[in-house]
Legacy VTK file of the C-alpha trace (Angstrom):
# vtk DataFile Version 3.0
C-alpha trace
ASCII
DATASET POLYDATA
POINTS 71 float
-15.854 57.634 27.206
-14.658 54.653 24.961
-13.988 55.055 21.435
-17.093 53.703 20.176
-19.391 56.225 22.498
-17.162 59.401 21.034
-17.313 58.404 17.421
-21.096 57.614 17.713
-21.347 61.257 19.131
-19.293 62.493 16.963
-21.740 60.935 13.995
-24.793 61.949 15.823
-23.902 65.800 16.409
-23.127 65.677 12.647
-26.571 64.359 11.637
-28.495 66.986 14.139
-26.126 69.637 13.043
-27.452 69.117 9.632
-31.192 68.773 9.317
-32.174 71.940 8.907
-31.170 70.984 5.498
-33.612 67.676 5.576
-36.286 69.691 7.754
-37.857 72.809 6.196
-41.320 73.642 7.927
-42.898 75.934 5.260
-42.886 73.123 2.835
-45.189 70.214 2.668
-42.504 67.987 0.983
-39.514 68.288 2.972
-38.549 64.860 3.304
-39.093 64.488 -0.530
-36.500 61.634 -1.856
-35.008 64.913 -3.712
-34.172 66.078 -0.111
-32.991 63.566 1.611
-30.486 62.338 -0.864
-29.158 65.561 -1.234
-28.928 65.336 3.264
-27.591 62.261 3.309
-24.691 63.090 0.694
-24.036 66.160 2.400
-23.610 64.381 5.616
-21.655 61.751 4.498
-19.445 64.071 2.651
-19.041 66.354 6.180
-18.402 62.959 8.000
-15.956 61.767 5.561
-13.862 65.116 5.621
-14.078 65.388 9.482
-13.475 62.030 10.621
-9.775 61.449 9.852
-8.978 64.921 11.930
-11.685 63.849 14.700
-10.159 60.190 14.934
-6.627 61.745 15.474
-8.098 63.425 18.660
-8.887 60.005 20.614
-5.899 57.761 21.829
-4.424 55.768 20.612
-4.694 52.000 22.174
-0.887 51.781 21.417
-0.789 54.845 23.710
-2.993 54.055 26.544
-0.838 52.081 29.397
-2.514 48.748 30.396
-2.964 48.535 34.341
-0.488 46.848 36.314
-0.704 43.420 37.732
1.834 44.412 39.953
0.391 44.979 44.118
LINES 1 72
71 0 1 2 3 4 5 6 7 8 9 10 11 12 13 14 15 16 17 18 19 20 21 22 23 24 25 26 27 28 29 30 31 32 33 34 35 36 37 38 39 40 41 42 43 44 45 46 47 48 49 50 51 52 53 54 55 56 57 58 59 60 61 62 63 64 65 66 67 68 69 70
């Protein structure tokens, strides 16, 4: 999995994780602009807190040895 693929994971599982917050069935209004700003702060906040820690997990490209030309 490349870098880009796990971060956009990591983003996505964060959004899905989170919209019972945005989705409430019982109420008509529940993507009201009231709601989703207060979804789309809390994600970004969650994202924001989680992302330095979740970045640390991946390797570094420093890290990763390049393939050898040598056959």
């Amino acid at each position: 999995m490349s870098e880009n693929e796990a971060l956009e994971m990591f983003i996505k599982t964060e959004l899905k994780g989170n919209l019972s917050i945005l989705i409430d069935v019982n109420k008509k209004d529940s993507f009201s602009g009231n709601r989703v700003d207060i979804w789309s702060n809390l994600v970004a906040e969650r994202i924001i807190h989680h992302l330095p820690l979740y970045l640390k997990t991946l390797p570094i490209r420093g890290d990763i040895e390049e393939p050898s030309d040598d056959r």
